[in-house]
The first five atom37 places (N, CA, C, CB, O) and aatype in JSON, in Angstrom:
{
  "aatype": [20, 20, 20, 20, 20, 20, 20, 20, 20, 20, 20, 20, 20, 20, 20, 20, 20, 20, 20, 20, 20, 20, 20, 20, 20, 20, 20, 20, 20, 20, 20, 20, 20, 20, 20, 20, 20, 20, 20, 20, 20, 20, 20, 20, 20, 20, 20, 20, 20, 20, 20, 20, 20, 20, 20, 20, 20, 20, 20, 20, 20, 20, 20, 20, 20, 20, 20, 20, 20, 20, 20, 20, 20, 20, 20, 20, 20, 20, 20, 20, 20, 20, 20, 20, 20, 20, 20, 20, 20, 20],
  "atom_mask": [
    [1, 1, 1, 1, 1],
    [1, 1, 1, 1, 1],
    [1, 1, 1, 1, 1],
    [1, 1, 1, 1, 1],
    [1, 1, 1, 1, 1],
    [1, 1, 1, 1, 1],
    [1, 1, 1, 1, 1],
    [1, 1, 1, 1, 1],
    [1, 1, 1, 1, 1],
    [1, 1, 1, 1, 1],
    [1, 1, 1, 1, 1],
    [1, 1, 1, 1, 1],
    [1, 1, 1, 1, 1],
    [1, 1, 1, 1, 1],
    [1, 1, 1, 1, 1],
    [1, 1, 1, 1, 1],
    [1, 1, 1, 1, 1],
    [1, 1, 1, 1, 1],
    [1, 1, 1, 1, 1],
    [1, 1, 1, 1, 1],
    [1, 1, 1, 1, 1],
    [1, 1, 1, 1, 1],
    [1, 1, 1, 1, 1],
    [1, 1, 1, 1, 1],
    [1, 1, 1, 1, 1],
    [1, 1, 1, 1, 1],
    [1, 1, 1, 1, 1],
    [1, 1, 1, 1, 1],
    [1, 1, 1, 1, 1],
    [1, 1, 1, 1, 1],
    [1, 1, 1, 1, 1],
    [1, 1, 1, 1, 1],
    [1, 1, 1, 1, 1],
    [1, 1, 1, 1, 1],
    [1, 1, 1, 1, 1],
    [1, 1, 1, 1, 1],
    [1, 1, 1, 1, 1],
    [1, 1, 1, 1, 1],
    [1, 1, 1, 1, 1],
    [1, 1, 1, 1, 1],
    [1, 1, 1, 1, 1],
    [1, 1, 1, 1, 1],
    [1, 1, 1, 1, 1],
    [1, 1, 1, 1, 1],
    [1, 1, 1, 1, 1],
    [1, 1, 1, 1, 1],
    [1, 1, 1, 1, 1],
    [1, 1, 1, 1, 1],
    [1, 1, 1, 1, 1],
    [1, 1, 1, 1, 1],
    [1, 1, 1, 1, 1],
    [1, 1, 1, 1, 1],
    [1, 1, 1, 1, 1],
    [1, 1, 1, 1, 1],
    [1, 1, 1, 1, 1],
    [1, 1, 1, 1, 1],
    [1, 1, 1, 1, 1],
    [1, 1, 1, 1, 1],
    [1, 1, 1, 1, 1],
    [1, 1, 1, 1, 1],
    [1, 1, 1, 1, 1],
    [1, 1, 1, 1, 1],
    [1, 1, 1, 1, 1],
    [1, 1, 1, 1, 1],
    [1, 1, 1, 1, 1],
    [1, 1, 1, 1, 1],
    [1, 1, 1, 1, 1],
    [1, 1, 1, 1, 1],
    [1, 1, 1, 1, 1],
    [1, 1, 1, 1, 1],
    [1, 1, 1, 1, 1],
    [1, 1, 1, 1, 1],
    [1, 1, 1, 1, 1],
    [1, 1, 1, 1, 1],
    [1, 1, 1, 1, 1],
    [1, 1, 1, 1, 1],
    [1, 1, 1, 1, 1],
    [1, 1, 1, 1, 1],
    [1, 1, 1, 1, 1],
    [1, 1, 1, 1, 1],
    [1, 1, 1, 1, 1],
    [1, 1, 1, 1, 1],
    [1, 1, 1, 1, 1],
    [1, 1, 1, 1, 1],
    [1, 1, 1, 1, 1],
    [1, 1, 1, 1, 1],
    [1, 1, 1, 1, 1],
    [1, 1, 1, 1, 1],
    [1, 1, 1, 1, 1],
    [1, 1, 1, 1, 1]
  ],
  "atom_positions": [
    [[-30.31, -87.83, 43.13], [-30.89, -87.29, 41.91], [-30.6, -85.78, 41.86], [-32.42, -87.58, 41.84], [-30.36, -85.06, 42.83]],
    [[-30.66, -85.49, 40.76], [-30.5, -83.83, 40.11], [-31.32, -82.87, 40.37], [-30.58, -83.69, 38.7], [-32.44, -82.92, 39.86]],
    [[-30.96, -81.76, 41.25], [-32.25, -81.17, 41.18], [-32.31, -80.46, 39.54], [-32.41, -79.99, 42.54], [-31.49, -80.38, 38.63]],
    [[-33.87, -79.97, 39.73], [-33.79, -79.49, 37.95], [-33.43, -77.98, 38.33], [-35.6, -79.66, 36.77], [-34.13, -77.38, 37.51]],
    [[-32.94, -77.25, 38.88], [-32.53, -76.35, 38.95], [-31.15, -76.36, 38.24], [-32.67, -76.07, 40.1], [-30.73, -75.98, 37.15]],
    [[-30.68, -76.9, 39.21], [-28.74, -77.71, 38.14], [-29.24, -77.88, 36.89], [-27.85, -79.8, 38.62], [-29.02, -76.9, 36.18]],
    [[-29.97, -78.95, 36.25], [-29.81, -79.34, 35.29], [-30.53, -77.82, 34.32], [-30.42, -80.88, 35.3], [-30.18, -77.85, 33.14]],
    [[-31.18, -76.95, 34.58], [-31.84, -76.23, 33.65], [-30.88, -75.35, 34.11], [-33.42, -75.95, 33.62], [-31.77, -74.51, 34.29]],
    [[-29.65, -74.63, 34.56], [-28.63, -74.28, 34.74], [-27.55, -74.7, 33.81], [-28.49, -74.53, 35.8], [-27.01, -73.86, 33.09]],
    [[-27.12, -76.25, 33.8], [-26.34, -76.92, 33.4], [-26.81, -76.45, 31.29], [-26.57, -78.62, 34.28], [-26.26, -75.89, 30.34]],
    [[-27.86, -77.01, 31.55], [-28.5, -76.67, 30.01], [-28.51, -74.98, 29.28], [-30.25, -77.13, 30.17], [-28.34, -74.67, 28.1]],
    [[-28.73, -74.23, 30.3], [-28.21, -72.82, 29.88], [-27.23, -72.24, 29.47], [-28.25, -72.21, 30.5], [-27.04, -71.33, 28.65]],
    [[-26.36, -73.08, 30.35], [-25.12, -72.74, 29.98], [-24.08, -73.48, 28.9], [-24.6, -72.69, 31.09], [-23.03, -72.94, 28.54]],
    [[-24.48, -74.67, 28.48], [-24.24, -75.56, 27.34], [-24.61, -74.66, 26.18], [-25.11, -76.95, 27.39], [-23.8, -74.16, 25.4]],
    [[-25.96, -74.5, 26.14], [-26.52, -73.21, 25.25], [-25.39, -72.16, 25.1], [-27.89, -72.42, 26.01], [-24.49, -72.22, 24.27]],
    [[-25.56, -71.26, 25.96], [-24.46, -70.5, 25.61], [-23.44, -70.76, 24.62], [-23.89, -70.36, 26.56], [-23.28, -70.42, 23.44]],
    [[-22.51, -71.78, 25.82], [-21.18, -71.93, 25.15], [-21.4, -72.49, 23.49], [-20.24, -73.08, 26.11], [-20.62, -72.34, 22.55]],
    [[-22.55, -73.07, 23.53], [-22.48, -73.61, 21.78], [-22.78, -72.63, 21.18], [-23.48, -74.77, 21.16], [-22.2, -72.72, 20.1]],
    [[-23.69, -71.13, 21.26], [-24.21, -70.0, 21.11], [-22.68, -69.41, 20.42], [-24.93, -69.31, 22.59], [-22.35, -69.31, 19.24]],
    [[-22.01, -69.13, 21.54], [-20.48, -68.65, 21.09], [-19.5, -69.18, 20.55], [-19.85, -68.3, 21.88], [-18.44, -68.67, 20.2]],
    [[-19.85, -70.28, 20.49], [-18.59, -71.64, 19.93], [-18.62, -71.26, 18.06], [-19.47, -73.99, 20.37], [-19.62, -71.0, 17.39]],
    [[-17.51, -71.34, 17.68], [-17.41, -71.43, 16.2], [-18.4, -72.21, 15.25], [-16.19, -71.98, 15.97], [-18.78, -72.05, 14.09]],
    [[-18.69, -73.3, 16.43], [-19.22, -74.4, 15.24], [-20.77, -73.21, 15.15], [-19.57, -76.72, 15.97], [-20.94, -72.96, 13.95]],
    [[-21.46, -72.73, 15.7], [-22.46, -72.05, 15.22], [-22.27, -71.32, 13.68], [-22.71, -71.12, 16.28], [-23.0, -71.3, 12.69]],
    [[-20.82, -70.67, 14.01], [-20.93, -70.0, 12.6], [-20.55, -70.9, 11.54], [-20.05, -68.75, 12.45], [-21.03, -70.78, 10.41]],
    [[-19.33, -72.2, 11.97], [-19.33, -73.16, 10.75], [-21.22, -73.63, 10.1], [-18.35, -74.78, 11.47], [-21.56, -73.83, 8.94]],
    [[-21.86, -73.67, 11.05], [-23.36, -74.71, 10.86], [-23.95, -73.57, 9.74], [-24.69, -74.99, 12.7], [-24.35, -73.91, 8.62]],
    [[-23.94, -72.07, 10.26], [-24.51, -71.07, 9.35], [-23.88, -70.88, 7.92], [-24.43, -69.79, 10.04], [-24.58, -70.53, 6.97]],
    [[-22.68, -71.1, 7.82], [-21.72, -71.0, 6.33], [-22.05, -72.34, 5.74], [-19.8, -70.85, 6.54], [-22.82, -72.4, 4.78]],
    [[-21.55, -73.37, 6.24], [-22.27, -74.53, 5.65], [-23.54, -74.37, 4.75], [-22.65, -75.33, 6.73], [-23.62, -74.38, 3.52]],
    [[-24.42, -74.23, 5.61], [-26.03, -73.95, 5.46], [-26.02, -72.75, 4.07], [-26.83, -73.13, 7.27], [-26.76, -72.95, 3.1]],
    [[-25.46, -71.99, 4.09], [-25.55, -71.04, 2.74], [-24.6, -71.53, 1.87], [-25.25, -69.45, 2.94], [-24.91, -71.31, 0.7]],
    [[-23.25, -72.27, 2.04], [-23.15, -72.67, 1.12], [-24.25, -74.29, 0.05], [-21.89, -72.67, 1.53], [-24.49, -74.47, -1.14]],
    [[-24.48, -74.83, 0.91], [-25.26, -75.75, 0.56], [-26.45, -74.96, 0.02], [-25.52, -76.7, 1.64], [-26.78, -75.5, -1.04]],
    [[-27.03, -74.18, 0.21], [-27.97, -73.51, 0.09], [-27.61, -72.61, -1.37], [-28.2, -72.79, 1.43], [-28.49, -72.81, -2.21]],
    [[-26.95, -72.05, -1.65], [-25.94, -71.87, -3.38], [-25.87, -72.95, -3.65], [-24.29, -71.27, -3.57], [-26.26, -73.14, -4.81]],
    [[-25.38, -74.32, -2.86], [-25.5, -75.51, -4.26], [-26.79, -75.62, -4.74], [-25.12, -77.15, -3.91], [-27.08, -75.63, -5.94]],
    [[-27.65, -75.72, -3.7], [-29.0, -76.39, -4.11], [-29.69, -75.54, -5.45], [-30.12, -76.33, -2.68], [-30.25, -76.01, -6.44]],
    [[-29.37, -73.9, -5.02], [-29.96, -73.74, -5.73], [-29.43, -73.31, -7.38], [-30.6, -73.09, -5.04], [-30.03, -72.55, -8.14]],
    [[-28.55, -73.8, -7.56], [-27.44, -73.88, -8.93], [-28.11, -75.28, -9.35], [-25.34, -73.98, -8.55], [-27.9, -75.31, -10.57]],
    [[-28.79, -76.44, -9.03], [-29.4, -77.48, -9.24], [-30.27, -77.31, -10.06], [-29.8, -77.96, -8.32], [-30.43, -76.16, -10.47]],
    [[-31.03, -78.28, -10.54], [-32.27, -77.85, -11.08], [-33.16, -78.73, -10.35], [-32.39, -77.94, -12.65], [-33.51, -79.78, -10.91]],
    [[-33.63, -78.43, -9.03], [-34.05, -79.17, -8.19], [-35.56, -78.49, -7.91], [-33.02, -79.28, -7.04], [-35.63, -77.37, -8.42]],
    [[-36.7, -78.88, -7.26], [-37.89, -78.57, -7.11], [-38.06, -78.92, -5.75], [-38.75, -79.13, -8.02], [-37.29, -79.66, -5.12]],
    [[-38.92, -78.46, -5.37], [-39.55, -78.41, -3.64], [-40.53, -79.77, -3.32], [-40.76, -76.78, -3.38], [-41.16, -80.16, -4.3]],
    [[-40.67, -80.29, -2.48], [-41.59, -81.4, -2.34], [-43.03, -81.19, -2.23], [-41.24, -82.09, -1.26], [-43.8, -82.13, -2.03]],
    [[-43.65, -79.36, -2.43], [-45.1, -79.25, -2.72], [-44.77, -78.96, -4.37], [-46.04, -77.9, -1.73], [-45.52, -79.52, -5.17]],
    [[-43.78, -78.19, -4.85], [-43.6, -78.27, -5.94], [-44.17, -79.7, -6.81], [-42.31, -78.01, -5.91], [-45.15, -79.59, -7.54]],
    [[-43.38, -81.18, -6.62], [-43.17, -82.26, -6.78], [-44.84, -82.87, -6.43], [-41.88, -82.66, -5.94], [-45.65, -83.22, -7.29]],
    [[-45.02, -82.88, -5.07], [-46.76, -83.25, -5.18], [-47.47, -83.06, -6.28], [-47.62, -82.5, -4.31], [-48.04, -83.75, -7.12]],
    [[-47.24, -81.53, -5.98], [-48.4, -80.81, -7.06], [-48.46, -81.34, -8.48], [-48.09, -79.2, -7.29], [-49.44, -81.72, -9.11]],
    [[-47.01, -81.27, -8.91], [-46.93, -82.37, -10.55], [-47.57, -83.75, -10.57], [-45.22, -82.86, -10.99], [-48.42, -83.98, -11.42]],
    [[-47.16, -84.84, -9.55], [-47.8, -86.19, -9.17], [-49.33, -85.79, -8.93], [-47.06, -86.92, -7.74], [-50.08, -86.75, -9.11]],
    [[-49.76, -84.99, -8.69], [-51.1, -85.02, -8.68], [-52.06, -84.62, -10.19], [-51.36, -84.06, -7.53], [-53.09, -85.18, -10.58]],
    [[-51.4, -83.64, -10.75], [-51.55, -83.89, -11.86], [-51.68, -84.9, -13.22], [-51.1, -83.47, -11.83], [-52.53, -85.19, -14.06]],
    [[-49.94, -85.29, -12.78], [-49.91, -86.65, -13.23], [-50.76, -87.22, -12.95], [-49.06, -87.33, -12.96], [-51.41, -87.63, -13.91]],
    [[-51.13, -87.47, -11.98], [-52.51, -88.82, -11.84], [-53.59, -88.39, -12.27], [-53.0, -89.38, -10.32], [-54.19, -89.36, -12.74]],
    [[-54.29, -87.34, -12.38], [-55.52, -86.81, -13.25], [-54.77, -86.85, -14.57], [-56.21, -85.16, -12.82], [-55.29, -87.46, -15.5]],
    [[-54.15, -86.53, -14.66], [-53.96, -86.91, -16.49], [-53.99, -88.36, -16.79], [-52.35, -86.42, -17.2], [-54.59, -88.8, -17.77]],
    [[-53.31, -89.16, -15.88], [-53.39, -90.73, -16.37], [-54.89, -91.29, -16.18], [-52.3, -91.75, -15.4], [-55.2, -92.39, -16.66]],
    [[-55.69, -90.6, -15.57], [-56.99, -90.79, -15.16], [-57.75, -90.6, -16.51], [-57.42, -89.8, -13.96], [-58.47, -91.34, -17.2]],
    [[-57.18, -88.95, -16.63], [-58.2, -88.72, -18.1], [-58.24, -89.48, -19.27], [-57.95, -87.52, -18.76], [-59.21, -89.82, -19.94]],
    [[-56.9, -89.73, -19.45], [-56.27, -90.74, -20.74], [-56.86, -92.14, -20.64], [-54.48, -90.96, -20.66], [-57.07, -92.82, -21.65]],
    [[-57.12, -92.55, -19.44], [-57.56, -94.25, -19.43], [-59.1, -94.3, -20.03], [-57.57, -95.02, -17.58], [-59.69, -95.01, -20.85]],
    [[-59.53, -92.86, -18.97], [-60.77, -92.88, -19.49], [-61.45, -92.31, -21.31], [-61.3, -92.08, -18.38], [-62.57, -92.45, -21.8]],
    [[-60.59, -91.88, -21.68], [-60.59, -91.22, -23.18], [-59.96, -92.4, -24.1], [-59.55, -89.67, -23.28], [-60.43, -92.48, -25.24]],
    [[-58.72, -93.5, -23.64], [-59.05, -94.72, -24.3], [-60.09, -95.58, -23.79], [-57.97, -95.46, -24.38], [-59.85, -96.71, -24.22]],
    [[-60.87, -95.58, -23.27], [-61.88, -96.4, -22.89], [-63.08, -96.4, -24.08], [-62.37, -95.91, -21.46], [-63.59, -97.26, -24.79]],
    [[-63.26, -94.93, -23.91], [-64.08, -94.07, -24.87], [-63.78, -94.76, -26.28], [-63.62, -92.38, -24.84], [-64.51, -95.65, -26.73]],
    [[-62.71, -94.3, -26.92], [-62.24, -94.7, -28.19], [-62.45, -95.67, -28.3], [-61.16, -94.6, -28.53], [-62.95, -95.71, -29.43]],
    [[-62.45, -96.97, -27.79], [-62.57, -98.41, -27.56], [-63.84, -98.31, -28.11], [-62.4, -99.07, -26.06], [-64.13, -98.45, -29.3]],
    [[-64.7, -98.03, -27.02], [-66.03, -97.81, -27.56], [-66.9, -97.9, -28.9], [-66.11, -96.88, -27.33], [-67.72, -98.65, -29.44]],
    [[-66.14, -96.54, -29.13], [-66.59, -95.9, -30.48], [-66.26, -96.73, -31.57], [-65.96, -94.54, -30.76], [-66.95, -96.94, -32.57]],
    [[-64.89, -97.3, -31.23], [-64.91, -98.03, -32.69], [-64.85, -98.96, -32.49], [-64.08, -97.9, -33.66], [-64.11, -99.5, -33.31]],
    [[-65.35, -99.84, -31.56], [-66.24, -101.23, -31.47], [-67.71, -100.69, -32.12], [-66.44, -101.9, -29.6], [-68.34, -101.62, -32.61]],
    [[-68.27, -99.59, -32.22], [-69.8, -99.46, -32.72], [-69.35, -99.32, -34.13], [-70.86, -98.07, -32.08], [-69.81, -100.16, -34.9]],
    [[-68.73, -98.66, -34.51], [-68.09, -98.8, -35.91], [-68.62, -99.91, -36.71], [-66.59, -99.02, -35.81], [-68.77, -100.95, -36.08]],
    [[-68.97, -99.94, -38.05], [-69.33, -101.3, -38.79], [-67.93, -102.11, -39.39], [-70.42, -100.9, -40.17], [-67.23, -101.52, -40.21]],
    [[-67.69, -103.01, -39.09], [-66.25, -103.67, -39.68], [-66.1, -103.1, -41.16], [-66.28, -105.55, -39.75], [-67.04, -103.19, -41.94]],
    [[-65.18, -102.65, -41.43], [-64.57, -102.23, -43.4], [-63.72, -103.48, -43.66], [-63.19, -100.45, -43.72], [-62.88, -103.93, -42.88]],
    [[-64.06, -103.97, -44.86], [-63.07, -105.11, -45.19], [-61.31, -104.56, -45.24], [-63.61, -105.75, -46.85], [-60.93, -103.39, -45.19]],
    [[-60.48, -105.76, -45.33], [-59.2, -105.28, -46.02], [-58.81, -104.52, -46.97], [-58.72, -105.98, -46.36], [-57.64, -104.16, -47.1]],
    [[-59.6, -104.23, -47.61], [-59.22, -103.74, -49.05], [-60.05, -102.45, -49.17], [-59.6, -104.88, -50.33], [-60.41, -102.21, -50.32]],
    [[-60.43, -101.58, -48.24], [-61.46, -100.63, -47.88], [-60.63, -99.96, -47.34], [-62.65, -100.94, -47.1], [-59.69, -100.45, -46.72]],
    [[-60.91, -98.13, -47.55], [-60.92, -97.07, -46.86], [-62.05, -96.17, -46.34], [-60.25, -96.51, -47.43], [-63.05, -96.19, -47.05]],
    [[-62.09, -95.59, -45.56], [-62.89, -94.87, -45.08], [-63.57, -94.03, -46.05], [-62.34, -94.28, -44.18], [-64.75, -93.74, -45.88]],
    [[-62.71, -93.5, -47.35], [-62.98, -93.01, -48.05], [-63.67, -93.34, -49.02], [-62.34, -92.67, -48.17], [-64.31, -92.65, -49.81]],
    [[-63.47, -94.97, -48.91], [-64.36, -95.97, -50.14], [-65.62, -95.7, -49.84], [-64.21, -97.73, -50.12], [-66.4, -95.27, -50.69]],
    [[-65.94, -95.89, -48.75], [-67.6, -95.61, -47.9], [-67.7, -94.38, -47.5], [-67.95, -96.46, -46.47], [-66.99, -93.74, -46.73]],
    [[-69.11, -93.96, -48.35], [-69.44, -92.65, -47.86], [-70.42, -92.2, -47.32], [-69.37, -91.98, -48.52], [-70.44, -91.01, -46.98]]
  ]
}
């Protein structure tokens, strides 16, 4: 078996070499270019996005409950024949 001396050696120095290796700076250019796409998008953040869905759901909340209401009200309403406007009855 390994002592962990080697291996936390072995791992330091992996570090490094990826530290100095190109692909670090490819990962960083990447990353800003993607980072200019994203934000040329018309894209939103995922607390952004909550925050609307939560809304959304209190609004669909309010609305069920405000047709509920209406329901109500004009079930107490007295029936007007066919041939009646609101305006006929005063």
């Amino acid at each position: 078996m390994l002592n962990k001396n080697v291996i936390d050696e072995i791992n330091a120095k992996v570090s490094e070499i990826l530290q100095n290796s190109p692909a670090k700076d490819i990962e960083k250019n990447v990353r800003v270019m993607l980072s200019g796409a994203f934000s040329r998008l018309d894209l939103v953040t995922r607390d952004e996005f909550d925050i609307q869905q939560e809304v959304l759901q209190r609004t669909r909340e309010k609305l069920t409950a405000l047709e509920t209401k209406v329901a109500e009200l004009e079930a107490r309403l007295p029936q007007s024949s066919p041939g009646t406007t609101d305006q006929d009855n005063p």
